[in-house]
matplotlib code that plots the C-alpha trace (Angstrom):
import matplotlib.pyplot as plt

x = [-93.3, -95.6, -94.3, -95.8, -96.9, -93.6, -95.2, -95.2, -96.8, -94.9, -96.8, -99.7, -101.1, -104.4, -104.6, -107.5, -106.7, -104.5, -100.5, -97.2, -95.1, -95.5, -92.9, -91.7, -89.3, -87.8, -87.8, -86.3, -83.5, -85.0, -85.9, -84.9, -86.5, -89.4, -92.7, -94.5, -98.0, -99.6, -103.1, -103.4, -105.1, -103.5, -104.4, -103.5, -101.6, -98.4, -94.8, -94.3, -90.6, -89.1, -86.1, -84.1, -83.0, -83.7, -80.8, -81.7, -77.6, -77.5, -77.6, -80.4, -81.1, -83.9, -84.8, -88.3, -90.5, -94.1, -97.0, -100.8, -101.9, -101.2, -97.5, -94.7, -91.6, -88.7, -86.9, -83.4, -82.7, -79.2, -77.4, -80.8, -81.6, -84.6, -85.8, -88.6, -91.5, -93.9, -93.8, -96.1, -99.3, -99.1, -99.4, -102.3, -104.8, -107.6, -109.8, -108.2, -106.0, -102.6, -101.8, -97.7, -96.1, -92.7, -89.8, -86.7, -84.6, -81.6, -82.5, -80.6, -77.2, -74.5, -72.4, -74.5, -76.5, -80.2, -82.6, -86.2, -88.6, -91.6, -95.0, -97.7, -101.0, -104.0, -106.9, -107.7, -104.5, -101.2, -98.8, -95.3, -92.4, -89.3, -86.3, -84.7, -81.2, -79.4, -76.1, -75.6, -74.7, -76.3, -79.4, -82.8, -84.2, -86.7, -88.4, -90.1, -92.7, -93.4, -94.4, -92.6, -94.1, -96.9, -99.0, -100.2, -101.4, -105.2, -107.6, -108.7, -104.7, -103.4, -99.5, -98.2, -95.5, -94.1, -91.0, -90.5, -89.4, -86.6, -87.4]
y = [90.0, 92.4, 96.2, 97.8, 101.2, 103.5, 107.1, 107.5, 110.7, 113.0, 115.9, 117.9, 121.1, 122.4, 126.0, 127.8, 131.3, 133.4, 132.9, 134.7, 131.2, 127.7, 125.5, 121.7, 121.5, 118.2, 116.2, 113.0, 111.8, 107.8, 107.9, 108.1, 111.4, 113.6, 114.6, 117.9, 118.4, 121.9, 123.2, 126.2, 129.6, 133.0, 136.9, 137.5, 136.0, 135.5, 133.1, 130.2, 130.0, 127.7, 128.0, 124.9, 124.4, 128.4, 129.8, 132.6, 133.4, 133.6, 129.9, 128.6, 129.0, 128.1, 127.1, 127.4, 126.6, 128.1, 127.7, 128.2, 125.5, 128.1, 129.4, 128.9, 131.0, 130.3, 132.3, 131.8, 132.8, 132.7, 133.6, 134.0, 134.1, 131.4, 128.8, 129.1, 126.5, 128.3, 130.7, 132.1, 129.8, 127.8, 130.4, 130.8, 133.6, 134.1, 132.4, 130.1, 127.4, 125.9, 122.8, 121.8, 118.3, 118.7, 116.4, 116.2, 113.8, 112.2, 114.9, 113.7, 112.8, 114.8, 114.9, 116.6, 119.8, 119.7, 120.2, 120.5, 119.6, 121.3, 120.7, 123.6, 124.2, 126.1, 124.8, 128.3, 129.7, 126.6, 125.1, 125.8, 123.5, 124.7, 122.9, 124.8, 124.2, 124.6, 124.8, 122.7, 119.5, 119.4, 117.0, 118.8, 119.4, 122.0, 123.1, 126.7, 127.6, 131.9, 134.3, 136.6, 140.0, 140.2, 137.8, 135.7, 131.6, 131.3, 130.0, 126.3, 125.8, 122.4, 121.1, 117.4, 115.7, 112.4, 110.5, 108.0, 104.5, 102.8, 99.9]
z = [-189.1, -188.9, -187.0, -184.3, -183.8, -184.6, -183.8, -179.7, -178.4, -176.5, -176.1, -176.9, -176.5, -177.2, -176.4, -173.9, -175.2, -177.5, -176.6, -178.3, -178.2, -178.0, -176.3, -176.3, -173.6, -172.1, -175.3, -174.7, -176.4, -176.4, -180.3, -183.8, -185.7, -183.8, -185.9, -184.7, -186.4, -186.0, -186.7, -186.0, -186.5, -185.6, -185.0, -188.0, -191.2, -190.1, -190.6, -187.9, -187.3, -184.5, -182.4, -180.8, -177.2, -176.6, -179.2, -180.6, -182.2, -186.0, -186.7, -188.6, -192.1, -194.5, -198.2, -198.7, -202.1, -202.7, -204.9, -205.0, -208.1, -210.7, -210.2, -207.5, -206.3, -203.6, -201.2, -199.1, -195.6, -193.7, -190.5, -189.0, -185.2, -185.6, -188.7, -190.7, -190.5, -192.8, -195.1, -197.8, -199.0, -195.6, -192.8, -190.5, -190.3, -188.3, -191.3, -192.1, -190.0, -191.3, -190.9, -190.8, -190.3, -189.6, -189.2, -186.9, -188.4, -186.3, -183.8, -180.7, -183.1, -181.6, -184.1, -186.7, -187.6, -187.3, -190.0, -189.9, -193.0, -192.9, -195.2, -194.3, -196.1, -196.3, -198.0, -199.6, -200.5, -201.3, -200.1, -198.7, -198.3, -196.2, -195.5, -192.2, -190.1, -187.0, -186.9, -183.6, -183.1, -179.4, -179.5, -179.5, -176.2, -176.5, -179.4, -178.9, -182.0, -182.7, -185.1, -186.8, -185.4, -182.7, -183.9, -181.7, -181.8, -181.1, -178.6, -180.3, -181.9, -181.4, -181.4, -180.9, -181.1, -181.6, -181.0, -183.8, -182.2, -183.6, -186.1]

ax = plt.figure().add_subplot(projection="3d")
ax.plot(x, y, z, "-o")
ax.set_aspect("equal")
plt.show()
């Protein structure tokens, strides 16, 4: 039997001008794992991290792995006030968009932590993959996307996400 279509859109946003943050809010809860896909460009090079339901308390933490074809390098974060989406080869600059997929799995579970597993690229520099977690068991309701100093995402940018339907 063949399946349907298992990626529903939720959202997407397609900025008009520069902005500081980018926000998911009033995720339903109706579907097994969410998928958020980013392209975008920023004001200059710069981390994406991400923050759940609005909690900025020290309770995400990352694993992130690096490498640009020739040599690669990791790096650990903890106790954090946000998780980390992208990190060294895969962040966006003004030149050059990044492009991240990144899964929620089991996102609406309440009776685990939530991870996110990010891929992000740039087609000049490498790839990063990062592997970040909240420690919260409430299901993911919001999903608010930033840089790490005054950065900001640019005019053109594009974010969606999608629910993934049970099989």
């Amino acid at each position: 039997m063949a399946a349907g279509n298992t990626y529903e859109a939720i959202a997407t946003q397609t900025l008009g001008s520069s902005v500081a943050t980018v926000t998911f809010s009033s995720i339903p809860s109706t579907y097994t794992d969410l998928v958020l896909v980013i392209n975008a460009f920023a004001s200059t090079g710069a981390d994406i991290w991400i923050r759940c339901n609005g909690d900025s308390g020290s309770n995400y933490s990352y694993t992130a792995l690096w490498g640009d074809g020739t040599s690669a390098a990791s790096g650990r974060g903890s106790t954090l006030s946000e998780g980390l989406l992208t990190d060294y080869y895969g962040t966006p600059s003004s030149a050059q968009p990044n492009i991240s997929i990144v899964q929620f799995n089991n996102y609406s579970n309440s009776t685990t932590f939530k991870t996110a597993i990010s891929r992000a690229n740039r087609a000049n520099s490498g790839t990063d993959a990062v592997v970040s977690m909240w420690r919260n068991t409430s299901a993911i309701t919001s999903l608010t996307l930033r840089f790490g100093g005054s950065q900001t995402f640019s005019s053109g940018s594009t974010f969606s996400l999608y629910g993934i339907k049970s099989a």
